[in-house]
LUMBA-816974 format. One record per residue: residue in three letters; x, y, z of N, C-alpha, C in turn. Coordinates in nm, 4 decimals. Atoms other than C-alpha are relative to their C-alpha. Example, Ala and Ser with C-alpha at 12.3 -4.5 7.8 and 13.67 -1.06 7.14 Angstrom:
<rs>
R   zaro        n.X        n.Y        n.Z       ca.X       ca.Y       ca.Z        c.X        c.Y        c.Z
R    ALA     0.0890    -0.1190     0.0000     1.2300    -0.4500     0.7800     0.0900     0.1200     0.0000
R    SER    -0.0820    -0.1190    -0.0060     1.3670    -0.1060     0.7140    -0.0770     0.1090     0.0730
</rs>
This chain:
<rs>
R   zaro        n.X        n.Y        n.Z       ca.X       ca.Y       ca.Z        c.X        c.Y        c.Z
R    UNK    -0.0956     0.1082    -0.0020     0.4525     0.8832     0.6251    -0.0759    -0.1324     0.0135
R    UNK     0.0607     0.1728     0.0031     0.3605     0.4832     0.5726     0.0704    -0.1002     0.0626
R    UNK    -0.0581     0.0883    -0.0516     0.5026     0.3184     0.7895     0.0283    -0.1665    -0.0102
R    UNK     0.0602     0.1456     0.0359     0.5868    -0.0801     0.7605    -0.1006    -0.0409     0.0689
R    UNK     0.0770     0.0688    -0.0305     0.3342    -0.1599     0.9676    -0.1476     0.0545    -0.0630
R    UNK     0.1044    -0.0210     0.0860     0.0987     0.0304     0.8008    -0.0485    -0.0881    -0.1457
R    UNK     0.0179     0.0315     0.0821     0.1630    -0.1056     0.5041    -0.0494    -0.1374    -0.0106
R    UNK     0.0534     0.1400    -0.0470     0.1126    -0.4568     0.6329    -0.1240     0.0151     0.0313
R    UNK     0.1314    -0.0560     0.0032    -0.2060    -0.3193     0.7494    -0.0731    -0.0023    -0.1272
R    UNK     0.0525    -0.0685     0.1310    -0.3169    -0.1944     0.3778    -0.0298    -0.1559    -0.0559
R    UNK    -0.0387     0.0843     0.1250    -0.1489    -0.5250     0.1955    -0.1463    -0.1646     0.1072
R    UNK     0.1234     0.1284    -0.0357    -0.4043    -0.7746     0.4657    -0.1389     0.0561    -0.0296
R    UNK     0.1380    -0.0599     0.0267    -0.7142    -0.5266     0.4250    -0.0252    -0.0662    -0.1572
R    UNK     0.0483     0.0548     0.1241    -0.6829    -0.5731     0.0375     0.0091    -0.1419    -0.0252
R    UNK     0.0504     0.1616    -0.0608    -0.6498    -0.9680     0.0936    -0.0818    -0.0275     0.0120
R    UNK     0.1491     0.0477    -0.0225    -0.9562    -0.9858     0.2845    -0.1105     0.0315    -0.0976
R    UNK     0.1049    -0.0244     0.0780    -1.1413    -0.7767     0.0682     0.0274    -0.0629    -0.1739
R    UNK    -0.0398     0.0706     0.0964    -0.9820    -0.9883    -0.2339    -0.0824    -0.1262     0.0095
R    UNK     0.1142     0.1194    -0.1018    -1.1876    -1.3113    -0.0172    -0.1482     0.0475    -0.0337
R    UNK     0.1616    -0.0191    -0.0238    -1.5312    -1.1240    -0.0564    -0.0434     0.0262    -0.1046
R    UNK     0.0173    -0.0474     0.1440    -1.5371    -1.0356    -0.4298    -0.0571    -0.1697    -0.1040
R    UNK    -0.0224     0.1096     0.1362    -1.6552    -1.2768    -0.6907     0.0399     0.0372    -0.1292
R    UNK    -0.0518    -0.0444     0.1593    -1.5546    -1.0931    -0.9797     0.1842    -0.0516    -0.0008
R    UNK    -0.1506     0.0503    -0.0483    -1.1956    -1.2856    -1.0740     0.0958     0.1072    -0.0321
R    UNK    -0.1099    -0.1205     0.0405    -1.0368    -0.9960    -1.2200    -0.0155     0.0954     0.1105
R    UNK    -0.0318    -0.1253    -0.0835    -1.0783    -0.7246    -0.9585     0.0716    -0.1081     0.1411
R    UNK    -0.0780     0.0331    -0.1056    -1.0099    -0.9949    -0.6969     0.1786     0.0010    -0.0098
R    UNK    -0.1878     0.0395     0.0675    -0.6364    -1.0511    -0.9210     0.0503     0.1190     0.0510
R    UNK    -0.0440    -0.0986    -0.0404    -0.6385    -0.6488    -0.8743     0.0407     0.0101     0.1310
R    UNK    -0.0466    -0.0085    -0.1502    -0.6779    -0.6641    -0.5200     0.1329    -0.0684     0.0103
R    UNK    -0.1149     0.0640    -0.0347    -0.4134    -0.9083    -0.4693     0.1304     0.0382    -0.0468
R    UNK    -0.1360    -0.1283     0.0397    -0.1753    -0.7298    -0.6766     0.0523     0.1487     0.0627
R    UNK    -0.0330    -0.0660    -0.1096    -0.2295    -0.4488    -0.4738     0.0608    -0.0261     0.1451
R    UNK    -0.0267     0.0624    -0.1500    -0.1909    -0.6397    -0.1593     0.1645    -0.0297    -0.0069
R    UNK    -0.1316     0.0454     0.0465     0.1435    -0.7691    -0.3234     0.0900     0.1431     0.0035
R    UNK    -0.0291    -0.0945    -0.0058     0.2711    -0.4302    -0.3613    -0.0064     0.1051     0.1073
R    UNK     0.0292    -0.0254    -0.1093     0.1650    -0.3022    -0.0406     0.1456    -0.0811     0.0959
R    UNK    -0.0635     0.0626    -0.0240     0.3626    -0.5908     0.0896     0.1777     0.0201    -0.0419
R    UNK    -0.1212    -0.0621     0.0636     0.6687    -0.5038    -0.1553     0.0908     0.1134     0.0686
R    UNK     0.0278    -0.1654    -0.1104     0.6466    -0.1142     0.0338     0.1246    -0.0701     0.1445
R    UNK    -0.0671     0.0017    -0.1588     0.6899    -0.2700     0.3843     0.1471    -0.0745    -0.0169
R    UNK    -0.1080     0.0904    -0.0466     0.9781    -0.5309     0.3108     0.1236     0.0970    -0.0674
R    UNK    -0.1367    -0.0427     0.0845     1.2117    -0.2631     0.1030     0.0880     0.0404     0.1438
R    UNK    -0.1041    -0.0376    -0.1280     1.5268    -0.1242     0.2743    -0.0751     0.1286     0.0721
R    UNK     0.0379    -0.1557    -0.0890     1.4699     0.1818     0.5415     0.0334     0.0738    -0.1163
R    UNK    -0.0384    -0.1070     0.0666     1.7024     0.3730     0.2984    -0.0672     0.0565    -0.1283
R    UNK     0.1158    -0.0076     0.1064     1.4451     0.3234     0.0162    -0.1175     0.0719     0.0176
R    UNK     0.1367    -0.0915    -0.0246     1.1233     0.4108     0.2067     0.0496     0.1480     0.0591
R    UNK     0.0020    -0.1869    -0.0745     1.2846     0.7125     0.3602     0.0128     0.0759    -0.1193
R    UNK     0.0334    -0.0733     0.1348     1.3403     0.8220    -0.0081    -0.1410     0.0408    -0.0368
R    UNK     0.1294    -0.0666     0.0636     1.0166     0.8098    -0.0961    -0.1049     0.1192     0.0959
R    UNK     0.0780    -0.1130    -0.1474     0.8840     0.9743     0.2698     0.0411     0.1384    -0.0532
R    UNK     0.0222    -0.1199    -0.0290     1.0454     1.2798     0.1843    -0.0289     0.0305    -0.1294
R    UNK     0.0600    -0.0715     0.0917     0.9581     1.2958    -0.1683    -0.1500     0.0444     0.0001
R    UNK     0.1761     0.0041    -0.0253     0.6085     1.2373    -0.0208    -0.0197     0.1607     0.0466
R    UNK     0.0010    -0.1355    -0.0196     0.6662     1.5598     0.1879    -0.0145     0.0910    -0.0604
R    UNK    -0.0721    -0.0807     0.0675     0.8379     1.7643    -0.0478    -0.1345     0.0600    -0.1378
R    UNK     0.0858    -0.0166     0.0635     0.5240     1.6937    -0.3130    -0.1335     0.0891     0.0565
R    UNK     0.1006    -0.0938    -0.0616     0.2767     1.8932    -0.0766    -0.0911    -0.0599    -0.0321
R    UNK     0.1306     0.0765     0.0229     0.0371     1.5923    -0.1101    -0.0729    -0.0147     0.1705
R    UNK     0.0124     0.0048    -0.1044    -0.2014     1.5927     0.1705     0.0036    -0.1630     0.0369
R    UNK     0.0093     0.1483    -0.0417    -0.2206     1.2175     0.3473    -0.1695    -0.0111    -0.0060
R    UNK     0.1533     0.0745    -0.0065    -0.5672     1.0292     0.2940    -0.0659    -0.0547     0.1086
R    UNK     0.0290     0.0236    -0.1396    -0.7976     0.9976     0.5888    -0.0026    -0.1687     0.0083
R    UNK    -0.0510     0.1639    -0.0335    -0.8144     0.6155     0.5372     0.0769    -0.0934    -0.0973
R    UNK    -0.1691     0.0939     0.0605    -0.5529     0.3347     0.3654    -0.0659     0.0006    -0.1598
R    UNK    -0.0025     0.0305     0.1698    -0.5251     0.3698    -0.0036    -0.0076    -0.1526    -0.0429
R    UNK     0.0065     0.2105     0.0537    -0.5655     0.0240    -0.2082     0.1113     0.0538    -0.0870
R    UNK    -0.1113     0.0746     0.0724    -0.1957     0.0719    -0.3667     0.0787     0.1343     0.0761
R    UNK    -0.1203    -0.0796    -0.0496     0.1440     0.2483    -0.2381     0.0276     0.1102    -0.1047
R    UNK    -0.0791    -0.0886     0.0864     0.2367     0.5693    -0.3445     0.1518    -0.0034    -0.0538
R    UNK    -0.0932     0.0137     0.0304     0.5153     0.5556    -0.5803     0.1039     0.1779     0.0268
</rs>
């Protein structure tokens, strides 16, 4: 499960590391990720709990540390 604060977590990590890049295109990536990350935490509850249990239901294991984009 991803919680919003996780995801707020994820969407400032790829930010910062958007700050340390000089390449302009992967930084755009990052930030698009970060944007989408961001997207994640602000939807309704009734939205992310949709996707929580499809998350379950898929028998995906969880990743030991924060993905750079939200599982759809």
């Amino acid at each position: 499960m991803t919680t919003e604060v996780q995801c707020l977590q994820y969407a400032r990590e790829c930010a910062r590391r958007a700050k340390l890049v000089s390449n302009p295109e992967l930084r755009e990536r990052l930030l698009n990720i970060a944007r989408n990350w961001t997207d994640r935490a602000t939807r309704e509850p009734s939205d992310a709990k949709a996707h929580e249990l499809a998350d379950e239901g898929s028998g995906a294991e969880e990743s030991p540390s924060p993905p750079l984009a939200p599982r759809h």
